[in-house]
N, C-alpha and C positions, 0 to 999 in steps of 0.2 A: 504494500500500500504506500508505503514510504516512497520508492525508488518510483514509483508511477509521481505520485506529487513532485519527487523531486526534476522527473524527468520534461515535465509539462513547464514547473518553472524554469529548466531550462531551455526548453522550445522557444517560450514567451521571449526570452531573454537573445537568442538566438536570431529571431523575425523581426527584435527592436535594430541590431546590430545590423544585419541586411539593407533594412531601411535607412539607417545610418549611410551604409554604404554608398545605394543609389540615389542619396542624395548629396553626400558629397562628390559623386561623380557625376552627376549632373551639373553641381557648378563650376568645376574642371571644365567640361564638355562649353559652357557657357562662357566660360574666361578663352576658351581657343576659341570660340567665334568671335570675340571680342578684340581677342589677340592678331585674328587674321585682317579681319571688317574695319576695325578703328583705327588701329597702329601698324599697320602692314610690318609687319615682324613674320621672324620667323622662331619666337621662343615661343610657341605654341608647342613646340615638336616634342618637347619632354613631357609634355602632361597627357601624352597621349597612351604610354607606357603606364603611369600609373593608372591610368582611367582604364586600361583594357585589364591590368590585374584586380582593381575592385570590385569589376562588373564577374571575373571570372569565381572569384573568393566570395562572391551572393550568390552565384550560381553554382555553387559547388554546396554553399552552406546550406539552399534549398533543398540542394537532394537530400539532406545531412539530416535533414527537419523532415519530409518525408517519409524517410526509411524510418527516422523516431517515432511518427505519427502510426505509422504501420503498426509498429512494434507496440504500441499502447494501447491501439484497437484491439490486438489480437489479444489482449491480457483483460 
């Protein structure tokens, strides 16, 4: 019973982080159109690496959350 409660507060905790994610990567994504459009630069080009690993590390956490969500049904 415990490890189910505990497992849920961790899902919860997991889906805030995600969120976290894709919205700091959405302002990343938002400062390189800014960086292209307004300042004709080319330092947009580094944030583009971290933007494709946060969106990768939500998509990866998803599954993550998923497979838990499985596992607590079936319990």
């Amino acid at each position: 019973m415990k490890s189910t409660e505990w497992m849920k507060k961790k899902i919860i905790d997991y889906k805030r982080f995600i969120m976290t994610l894709l919205i700091f990567s959405s302002y990343l994504y938002i400062g390189t159109l800014i960086s292209i459009y307004e300042y004709h630069t080319n330092a947009h080009l580094y944030l583009y690496p971290i933007i494709a690993s946060a969106l990768i590390t939500s998509l990866i956490m998803t599954m993550k959350i998923r497979k838990w969500q499985k596992g607590t049904a079936e319990e």
